[in-house]
Biopython code that builds the backbone (N, CA, C, O; Angstrom):
import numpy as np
from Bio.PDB.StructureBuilder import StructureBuilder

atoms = [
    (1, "UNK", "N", (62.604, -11.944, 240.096)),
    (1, "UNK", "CA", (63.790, -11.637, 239.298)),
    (1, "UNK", "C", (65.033, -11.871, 240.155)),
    (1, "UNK", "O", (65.128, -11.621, 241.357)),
    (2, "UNK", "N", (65.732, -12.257, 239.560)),
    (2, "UNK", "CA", (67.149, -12.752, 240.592)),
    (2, "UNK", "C", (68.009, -12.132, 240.329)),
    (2, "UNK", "O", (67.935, -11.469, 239.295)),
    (3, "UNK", "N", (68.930, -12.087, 240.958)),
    (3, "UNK", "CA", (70.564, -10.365, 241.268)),
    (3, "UNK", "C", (70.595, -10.942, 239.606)),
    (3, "UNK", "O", (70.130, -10.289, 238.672)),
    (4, "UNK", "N", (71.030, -11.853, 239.511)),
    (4, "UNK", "CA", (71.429, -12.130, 237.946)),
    (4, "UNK", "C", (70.704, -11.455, 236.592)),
    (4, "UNK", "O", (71.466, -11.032, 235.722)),
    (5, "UNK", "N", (69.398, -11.350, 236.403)),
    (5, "UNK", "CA", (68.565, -10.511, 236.154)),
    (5, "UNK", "C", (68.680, -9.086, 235.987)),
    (5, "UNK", "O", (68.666, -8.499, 234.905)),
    (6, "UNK", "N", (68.794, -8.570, 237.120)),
    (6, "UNK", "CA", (68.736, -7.392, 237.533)),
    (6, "UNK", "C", (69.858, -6.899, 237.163)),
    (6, "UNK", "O", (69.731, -5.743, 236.762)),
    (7, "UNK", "N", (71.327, -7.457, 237.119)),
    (7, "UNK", "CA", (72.278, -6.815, 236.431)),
    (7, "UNK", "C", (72.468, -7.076, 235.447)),
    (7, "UNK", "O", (73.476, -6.494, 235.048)),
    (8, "UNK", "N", (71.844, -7.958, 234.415)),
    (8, "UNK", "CA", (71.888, -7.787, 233.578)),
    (8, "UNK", "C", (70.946, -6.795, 232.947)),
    (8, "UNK", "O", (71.406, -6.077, 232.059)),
    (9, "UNK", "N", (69.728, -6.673, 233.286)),
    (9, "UNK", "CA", (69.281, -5.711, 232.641)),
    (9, "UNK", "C", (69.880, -3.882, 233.414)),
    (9, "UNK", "O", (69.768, -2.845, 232.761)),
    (10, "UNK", "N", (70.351, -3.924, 234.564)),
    (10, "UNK", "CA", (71.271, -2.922, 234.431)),
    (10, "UNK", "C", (72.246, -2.428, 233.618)),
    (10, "UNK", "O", (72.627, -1.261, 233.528)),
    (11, "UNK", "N", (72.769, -3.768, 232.806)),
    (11, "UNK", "CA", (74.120, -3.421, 232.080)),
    (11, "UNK", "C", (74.070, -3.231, 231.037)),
    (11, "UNK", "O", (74.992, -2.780, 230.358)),
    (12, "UNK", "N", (72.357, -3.701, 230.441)),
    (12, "UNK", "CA", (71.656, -3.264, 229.337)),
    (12, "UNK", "C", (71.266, -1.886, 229.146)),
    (12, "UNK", "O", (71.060, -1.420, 228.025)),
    (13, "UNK", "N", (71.169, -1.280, 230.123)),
    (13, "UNK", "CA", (70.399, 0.054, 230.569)),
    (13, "UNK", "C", (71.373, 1.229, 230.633)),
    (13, "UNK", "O", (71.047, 2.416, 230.625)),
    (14, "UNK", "N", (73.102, 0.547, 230.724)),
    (14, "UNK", "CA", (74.313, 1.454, 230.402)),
    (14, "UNK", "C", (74.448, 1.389, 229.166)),
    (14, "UNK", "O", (74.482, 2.279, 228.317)),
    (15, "UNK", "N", (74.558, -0.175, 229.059)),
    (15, "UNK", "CA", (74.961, -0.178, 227.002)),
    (15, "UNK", "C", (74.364, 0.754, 226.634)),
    (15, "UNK", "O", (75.034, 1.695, 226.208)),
    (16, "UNK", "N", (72.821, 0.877, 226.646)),
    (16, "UNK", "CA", (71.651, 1.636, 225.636)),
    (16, "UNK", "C", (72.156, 3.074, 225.945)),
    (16, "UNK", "O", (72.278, 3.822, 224.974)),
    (17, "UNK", "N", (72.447, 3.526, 227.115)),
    (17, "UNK", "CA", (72.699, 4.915, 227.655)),
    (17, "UNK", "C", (74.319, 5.306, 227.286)),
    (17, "UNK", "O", (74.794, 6.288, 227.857)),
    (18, "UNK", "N", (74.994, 4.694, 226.524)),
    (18, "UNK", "CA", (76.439, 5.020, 226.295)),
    (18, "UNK", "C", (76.121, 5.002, 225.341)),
    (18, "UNK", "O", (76.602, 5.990, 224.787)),
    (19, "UNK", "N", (75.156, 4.082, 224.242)),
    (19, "UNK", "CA", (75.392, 4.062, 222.639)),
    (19, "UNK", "C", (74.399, 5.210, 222.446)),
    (19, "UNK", "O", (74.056, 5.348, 221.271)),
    (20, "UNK", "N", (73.939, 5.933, 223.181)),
    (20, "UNK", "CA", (72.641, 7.065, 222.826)),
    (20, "UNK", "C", (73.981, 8.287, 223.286)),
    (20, "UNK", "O", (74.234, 9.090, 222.387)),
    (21, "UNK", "N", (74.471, 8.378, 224.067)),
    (21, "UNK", "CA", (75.567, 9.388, 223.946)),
    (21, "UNK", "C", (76.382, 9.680, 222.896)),
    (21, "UNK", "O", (76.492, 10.742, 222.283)),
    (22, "UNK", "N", (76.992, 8.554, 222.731)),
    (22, "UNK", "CA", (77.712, 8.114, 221.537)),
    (22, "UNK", "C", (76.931, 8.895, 220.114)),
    (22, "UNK", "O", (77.643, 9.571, 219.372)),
    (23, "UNK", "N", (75.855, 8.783, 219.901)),
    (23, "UNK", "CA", (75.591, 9.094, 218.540)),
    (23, "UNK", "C", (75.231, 10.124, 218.940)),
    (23, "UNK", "O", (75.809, 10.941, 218.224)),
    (24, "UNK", "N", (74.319, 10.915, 220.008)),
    (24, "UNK", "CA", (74.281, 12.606, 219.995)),
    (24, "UNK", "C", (75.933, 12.901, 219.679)),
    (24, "UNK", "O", (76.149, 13.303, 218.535)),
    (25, "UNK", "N", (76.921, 12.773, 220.417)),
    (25, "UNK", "CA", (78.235, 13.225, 220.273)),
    (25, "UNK", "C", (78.757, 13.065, 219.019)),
    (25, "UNK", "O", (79.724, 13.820, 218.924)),
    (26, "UNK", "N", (78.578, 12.427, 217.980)),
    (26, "UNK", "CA", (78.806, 12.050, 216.925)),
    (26, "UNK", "C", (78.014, 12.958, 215.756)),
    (26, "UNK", "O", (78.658, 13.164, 214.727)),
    (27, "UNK", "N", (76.858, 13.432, 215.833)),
    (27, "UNK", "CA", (76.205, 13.808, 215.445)),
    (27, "UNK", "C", (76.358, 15.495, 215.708)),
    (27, "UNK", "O", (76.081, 16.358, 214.875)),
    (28, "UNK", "N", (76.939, 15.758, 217.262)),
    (28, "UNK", "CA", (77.483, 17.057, 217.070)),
    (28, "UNK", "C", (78.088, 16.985, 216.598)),
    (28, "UNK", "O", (77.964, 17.817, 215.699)),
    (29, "UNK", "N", (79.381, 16.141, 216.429)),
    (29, "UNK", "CA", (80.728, 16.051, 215.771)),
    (29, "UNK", "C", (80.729, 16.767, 214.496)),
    (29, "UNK", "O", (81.494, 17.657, 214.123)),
    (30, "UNK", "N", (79.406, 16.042, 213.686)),
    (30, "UNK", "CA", (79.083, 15.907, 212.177)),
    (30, "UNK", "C", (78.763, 17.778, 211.847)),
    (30, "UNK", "O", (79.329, 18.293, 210.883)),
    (31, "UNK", "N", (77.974, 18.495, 212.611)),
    (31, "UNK", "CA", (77.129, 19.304, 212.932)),
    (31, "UNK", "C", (78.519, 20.613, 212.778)),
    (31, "UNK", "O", (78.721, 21.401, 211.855)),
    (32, "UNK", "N", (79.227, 20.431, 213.976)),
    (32, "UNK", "CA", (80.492, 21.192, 214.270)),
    (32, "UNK", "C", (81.439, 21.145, 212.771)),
    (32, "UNK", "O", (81.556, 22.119, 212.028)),
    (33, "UNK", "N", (82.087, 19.748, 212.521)),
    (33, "UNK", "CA", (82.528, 19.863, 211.311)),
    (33, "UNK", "C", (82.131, 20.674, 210.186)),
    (33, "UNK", "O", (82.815, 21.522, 209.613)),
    (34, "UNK", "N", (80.861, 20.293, 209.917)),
    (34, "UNK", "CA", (79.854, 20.858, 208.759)),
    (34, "UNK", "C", (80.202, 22.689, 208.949)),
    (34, "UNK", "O", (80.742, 23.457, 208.152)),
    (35, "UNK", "N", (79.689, 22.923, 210.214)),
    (35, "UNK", "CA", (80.150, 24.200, 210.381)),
    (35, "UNK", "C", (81.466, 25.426, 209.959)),
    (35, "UNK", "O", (81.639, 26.565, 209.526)),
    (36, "UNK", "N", (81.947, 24.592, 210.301)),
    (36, "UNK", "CA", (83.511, 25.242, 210.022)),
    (36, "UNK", "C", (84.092, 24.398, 208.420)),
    (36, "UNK", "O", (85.058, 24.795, 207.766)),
    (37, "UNK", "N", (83.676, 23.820, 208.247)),
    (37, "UNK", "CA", (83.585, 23.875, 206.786)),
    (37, "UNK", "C", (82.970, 25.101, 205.988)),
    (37, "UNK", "O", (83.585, 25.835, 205.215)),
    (38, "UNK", "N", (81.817, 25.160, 206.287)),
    (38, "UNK", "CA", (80.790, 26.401, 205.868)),
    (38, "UNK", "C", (82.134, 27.619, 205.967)),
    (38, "UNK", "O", (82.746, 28.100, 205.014)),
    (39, "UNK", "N", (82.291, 27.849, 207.139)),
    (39, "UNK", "CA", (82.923, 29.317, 207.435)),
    (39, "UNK", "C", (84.533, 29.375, 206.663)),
    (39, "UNK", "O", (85.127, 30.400, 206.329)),
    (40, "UNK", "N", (84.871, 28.351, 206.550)),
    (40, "UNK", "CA", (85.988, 27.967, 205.778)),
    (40, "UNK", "C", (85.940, 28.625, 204.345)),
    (40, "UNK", "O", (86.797, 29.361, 203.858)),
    (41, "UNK", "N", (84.266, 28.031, 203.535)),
    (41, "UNK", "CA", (84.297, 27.992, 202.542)),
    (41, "UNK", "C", (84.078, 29.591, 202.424)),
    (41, "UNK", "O", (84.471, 30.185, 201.420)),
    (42, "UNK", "N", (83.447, 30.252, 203.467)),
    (42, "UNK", "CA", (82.818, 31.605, 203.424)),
    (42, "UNK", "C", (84.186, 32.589, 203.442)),
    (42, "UNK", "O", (84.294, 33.658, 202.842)),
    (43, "UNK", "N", (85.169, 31.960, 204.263)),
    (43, "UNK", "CA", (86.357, 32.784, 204.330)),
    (43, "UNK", "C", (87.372, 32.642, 202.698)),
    (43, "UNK", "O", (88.126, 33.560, 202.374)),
    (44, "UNK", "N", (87.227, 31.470, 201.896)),
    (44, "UNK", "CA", (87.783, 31.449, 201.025)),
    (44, "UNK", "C", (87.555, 32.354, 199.764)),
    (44, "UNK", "O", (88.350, 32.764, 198.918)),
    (45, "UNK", "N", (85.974, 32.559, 199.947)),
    (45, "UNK", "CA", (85.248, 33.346, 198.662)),
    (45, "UNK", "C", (85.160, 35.144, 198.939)),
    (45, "UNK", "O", (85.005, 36.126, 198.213)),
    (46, "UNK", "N", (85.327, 34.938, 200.193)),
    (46, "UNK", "CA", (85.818, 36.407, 200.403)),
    (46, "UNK", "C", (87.012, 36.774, 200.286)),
    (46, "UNK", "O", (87.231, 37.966, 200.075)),
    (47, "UNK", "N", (88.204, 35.746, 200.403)),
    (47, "UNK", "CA", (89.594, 36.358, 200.152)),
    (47, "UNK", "C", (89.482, 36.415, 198.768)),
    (47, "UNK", "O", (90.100, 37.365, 198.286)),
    (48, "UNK", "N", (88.671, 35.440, 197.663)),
    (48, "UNK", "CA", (88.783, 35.422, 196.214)),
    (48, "UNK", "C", (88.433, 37.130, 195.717)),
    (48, "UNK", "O", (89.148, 37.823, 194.992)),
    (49, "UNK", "N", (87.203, 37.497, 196.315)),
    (49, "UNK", "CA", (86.584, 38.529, 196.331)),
    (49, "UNK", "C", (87.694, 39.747, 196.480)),
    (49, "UNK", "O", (87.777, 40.630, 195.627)),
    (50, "UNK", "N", (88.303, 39.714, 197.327)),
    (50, "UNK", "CA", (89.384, 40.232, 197.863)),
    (50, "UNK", "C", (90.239, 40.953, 196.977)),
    (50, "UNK", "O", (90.572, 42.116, 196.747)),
    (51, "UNK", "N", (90.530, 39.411, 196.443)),
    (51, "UNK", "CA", (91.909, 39.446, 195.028)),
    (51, "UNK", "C", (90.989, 39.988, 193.808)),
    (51, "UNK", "O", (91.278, 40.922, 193.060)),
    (52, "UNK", "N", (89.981, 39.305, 193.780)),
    (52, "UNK", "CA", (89.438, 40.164, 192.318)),
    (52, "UNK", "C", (89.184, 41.799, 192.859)),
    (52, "UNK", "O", (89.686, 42.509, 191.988)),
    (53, "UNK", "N", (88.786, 42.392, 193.607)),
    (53, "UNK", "CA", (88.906, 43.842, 194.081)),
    (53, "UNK", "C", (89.632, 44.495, 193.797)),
    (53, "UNK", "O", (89.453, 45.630, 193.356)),
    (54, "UNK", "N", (91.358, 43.562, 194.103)),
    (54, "UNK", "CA", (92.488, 44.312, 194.063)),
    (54, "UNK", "C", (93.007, 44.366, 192.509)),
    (54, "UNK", "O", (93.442, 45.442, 192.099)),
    (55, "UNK", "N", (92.967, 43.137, 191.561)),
    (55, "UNK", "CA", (92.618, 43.220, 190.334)),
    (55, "UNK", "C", (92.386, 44.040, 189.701)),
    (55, "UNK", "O", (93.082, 44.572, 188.836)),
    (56, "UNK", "N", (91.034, 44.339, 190.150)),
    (56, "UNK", "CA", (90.293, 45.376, 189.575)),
    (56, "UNK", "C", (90.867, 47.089, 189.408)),
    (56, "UNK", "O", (90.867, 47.891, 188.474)),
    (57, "UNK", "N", (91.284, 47.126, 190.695)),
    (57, "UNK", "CA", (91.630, 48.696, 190.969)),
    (57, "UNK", "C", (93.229, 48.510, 189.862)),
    (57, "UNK", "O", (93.638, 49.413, 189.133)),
    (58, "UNK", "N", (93.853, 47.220, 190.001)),
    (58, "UNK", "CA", (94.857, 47.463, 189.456)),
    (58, "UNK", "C", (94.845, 47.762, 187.937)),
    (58, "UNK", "O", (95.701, 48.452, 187.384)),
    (59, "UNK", "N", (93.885, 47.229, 187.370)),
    (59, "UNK", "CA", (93.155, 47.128, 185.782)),
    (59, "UNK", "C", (93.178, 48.788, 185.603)),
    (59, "UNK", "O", (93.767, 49.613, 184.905)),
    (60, "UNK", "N", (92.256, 48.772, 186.577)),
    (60, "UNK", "CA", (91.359, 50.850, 186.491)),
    (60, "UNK", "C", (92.771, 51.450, 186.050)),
    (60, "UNK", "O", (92.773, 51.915, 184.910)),
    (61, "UNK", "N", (93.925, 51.518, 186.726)),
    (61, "UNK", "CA", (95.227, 52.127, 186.871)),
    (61, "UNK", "C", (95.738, 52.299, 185.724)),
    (61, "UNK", "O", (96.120, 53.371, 185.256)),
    (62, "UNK", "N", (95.772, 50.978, 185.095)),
    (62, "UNK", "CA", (96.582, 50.903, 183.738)),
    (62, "UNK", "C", (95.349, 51.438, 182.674)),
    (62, "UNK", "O", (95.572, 51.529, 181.467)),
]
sb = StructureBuilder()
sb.init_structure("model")
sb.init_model(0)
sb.init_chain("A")
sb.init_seg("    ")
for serial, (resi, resn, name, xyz) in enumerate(atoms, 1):
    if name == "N":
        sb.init_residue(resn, " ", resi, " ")
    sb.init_atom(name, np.array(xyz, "f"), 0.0, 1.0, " ", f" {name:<3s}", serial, name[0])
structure = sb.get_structure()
């Protein structure tokens, strides 16, 4: 195998090892997003919850 060879399949051996980073990181990305979406949506239905509570007591009143 000749230097020529050899760095090339070295430089093959970064490509493959940067594009395999690349998509774990991407894939947390996806993972993280998804997440805080969730808690987003969890924080929205509890403030709804919230307002219908306060609604409510205000209804009881009248």
């Amino acid at each position: 195998m000749g230097i020529k060879d050899e760095m090339q399949a070295k430089a093959k051996q970064a490509k493959d090892k940067l594009q395999n980073k690349q998509g774990e990181t991407k894939q947390r990305g996806q993972s993280e997003q998804e997440r805080l979406r969730q808690r987003a949506d969890e924080s929205r239905q509890s403030g709804q919850r919230s307002l219908d509570d306060i609604s409510d007591d205000m209804d009881d009143r009248t």
